[in-house]
C-alpha positions in Angstrom: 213.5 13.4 85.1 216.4 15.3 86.1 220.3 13.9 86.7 221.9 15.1 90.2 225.4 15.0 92.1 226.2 13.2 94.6 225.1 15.9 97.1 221.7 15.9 95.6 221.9 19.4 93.6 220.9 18.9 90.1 223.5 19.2 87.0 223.3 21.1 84.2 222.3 19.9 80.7 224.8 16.9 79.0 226.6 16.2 82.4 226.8 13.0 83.9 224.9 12.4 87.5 222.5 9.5 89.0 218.9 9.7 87.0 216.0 10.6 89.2 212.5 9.9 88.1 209.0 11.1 89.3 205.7 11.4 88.1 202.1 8.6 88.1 203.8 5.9 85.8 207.4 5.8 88.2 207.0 2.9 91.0 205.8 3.6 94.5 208.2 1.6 96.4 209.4 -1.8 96.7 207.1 -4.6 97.6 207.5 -5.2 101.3 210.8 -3.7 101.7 210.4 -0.6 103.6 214.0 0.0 103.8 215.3 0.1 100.0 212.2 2.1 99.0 213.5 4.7 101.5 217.1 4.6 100.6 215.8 4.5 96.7 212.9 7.9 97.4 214.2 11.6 98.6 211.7 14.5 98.1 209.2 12.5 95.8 211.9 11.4 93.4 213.0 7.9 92.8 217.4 7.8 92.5 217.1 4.7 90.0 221.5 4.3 90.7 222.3 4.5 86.9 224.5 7.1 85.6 223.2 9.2 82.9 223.2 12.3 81.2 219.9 14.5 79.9 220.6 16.6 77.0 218.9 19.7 75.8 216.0 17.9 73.9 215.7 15.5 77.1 217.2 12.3 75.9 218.9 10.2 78.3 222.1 8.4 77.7 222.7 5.6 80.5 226.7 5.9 81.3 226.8 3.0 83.9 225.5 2.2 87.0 226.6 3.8 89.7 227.9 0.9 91.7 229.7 0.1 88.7 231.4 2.8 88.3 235.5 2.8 89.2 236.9 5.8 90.6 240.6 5.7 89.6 242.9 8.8 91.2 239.1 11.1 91.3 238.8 10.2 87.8 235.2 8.6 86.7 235.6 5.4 84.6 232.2 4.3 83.2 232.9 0.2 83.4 230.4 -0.1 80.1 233.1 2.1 78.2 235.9 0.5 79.4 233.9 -2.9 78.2 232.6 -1.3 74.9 236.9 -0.8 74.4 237.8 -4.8 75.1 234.9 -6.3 73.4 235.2 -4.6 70.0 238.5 -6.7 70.0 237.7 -10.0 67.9 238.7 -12.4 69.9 237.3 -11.3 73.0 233.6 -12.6 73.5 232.7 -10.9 76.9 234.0 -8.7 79.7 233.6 -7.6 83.2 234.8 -4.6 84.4 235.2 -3.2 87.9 237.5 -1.3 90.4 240.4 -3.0 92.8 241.4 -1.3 96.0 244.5 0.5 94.9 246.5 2.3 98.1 247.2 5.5 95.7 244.4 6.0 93.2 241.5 4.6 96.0 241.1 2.0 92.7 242.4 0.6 89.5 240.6 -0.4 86.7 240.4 -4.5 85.7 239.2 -6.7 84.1 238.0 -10.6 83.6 237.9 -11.2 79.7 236.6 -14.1 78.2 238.4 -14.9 75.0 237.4 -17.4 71.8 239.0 -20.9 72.4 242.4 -21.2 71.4 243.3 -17.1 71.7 246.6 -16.6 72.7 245.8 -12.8 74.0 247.9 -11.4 76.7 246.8 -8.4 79.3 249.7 -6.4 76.8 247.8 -7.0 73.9 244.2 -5.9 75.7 245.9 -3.2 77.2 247.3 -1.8 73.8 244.2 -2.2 71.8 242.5 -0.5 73.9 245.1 2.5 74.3 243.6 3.9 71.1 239.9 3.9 72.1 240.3 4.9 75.5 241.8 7.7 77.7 245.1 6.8 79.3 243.6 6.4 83.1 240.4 4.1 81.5 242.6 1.2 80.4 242.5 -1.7 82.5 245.5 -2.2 84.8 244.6 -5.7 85.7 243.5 -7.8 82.9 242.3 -11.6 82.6 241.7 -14.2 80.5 239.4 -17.3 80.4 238.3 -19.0 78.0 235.3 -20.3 80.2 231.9 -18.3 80.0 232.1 -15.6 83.1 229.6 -16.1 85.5 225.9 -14.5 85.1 223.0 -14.3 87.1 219.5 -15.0 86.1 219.2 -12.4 83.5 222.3 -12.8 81.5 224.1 -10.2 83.7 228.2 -10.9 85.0 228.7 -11.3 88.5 231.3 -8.5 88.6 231.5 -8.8 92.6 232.2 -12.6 92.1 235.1 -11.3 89.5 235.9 -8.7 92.0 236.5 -11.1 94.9 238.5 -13.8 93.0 240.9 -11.4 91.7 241.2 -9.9 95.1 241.7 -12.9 96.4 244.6 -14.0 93.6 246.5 -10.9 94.4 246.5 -11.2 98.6 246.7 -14.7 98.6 
């Protein structure tokens, strides 16, 4: 296992970069889809497209995926932190976090938060309990609420492209 940049050079101990696997019990390819297993293979290793870091005893700490990932003014923002930030908030019950085109910063960070019936929280109030668990440029620009469940694929994960495209659409249209 090793952790490597985007050019493909590998990072030094306890840095974040995209975990690459190899070795008899690490998959092959996919079944019958010649194209993904060569986008997904380079030089024996599998590029599994989370973010992680390997630390000196070799323990891995997922940060994100990297199509997950917002990239706000060069800055990385992990959309699982950002997440982590909202959801420790009592009333909120999920969240989905992802990047908007922003003509400056390339992105911004937002969010689609699901709240507990009859929560009267505002994208102020996210945005300032969140200030004091996150760095300044992490905190969701865009924030918001529903009190209907956000929408999930087969295994329980948000559709944060669906998000994505609705608030795209909200703010263009």
């Amino acid at each position: 296992m090793k952790c490597v940049d985007e050019k493909g050079r590998e990072v030094a101990r306890g840095t974040a970069g995209e975990l690459c696997l190899r070795g008899p019990c690490v998959l092959r390819g996919y079944w019958n889809d010649e194209t993904a297993t060569a986008a997904a293979f380079c030089n024996g290793w599998f590029h599994s497209g989370d973010i992680a870091s390997i630390d000196e005893e070799g323990r891995i700490t997922i940060l994100d995926r990297a199509k997950d990932m917002v990239i706000r003014g060069g800055e990385n923002v992990y959309s699982i932190e950002v997440e982590d930030a909202l959801i420790a908030h009592s009333e909120v019950l999920s969240a989905g976090v992802f990047g908007l085109p922003d003509q400056i910063l390339g992105e911004i960070v937002a969010a689609f938060v699901q709240v507990a019936p009859g929560s009267q929280l505002t994208e102020p109030d996210l945005q300032a309990f969140v200030a004091h668990r996150l760095a300044h440029f992490k905190i969701p620009t865009v924030i918001k609420t529903t009190t209907s469940d956000l929408p999930t694929n087969e295994t329980g994960k948000i559709l944060k492209r669906k998000l994505r495209e609705e608030l795209i659409a909200e703010r263009t249209g």
